[in-house]
N, C-alpha and C positions, 0 to 999 in steps of 0.2 A: 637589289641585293638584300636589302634591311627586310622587306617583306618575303622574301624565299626562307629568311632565316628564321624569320618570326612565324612563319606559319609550318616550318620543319619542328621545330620547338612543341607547336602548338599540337601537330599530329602526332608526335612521339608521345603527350601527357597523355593524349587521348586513346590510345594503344595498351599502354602501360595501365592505364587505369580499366581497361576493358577486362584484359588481360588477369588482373589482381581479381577484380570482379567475379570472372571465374572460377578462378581457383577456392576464390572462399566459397562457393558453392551459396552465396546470398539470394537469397529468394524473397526479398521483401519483406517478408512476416516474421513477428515476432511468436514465440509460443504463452509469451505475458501479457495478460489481458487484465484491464482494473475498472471499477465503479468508484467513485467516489458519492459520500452521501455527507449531509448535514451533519452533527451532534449535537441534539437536546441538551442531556448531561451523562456526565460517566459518572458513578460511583461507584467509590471503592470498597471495598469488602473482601473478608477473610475466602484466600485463595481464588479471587478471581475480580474483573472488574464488570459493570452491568452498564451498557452503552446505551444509552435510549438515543435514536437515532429517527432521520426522515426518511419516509418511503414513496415511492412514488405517488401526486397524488395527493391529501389531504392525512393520508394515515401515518401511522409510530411505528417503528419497529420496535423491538428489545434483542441484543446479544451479550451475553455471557463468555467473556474474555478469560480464561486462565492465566493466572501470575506466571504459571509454570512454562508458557509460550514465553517467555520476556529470555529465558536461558537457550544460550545457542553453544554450538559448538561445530568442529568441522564436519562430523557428519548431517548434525542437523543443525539447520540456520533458527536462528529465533522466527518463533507464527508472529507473534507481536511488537511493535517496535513503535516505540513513543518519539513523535517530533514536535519541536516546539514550532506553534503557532507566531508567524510574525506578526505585528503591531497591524492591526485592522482587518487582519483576517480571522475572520471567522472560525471558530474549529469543527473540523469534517475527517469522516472515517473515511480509506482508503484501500479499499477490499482486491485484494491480486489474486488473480490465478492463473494457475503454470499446466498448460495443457488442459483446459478446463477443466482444472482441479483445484480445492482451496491450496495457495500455498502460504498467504502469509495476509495480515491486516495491519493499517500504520495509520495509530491514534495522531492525528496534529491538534493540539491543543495548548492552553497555556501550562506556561511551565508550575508556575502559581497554582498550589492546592486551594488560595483563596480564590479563587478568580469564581464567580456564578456558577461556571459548568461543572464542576468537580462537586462532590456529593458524598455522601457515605451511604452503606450500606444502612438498614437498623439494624439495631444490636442483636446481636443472637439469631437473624435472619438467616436459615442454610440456601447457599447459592448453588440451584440447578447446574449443572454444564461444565465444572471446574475440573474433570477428569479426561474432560472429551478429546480428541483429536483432528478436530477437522472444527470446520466454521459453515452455515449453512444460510447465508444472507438473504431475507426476503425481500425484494423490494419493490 
């Protein structure tokens, strides 16, 4: 009797969840796809930030971040979104794309502008990229 009922139970979960399954039309895949890479250092600089990052491989890259990605709103989400690095980990850029397309980059670093990684621009240096719209990662 305990097993008829236990295995009634069991077939209805598996029904119900077949059933859901369908309906949400779920196909396994996401349209979000990400790279994570290393960070040398970011520094900061008037209207934009400059990411010296690892590439595959022995080489550096460089990317020029706009300050103006950090403002979101409901039609546009923020391109850039700063996370704080926990304790022993490393800081590394996190490059997303939505339909392979750039959609967004998320700095995890420490929260600390003293910390080694953080940087400044020099003075009076004008930074390439800080108008741009999109992100073009080499890696």
């Amino acid at each position: 009797m305990k097993k008829g009922f236990f295995l009634t139970i069991v077939v209805t979960m598996l029904v119900a969840f077949s059933v859901s399954a369908q309906e949400s039309n779920f196909q396994g895949k996401s349209n979000l796809s990400y790279e994570n890479v290393p960070i040398y250092k970011i520094l900061d600089g008037q209207g934009g930030y400059v990411v010296i990052y690892a590439k595959y491989g022995a080489a550096v890259g460089k990317a020029t971040l706009p300050k103006a990605w950090i403002k979101s709103s409901v039609e546009n989400p923020a391109k850039l979104v700063f996370r704080a690095a926990p304790r022993g980990i490393k800081p590394y850029m996190t490059y997303v794309k939505k339909d392979g397309a750039f959609y967004k980059v998320i700095l995890t670093a420490p929260v600390s502008r003293t910390d080694s990684v953080w940087g400044v621009v020099e003075r009076g240096a004008k930074l390439e990229g800080t108008d741009k719209d999109t992100l073009e990662l080499e890696l």
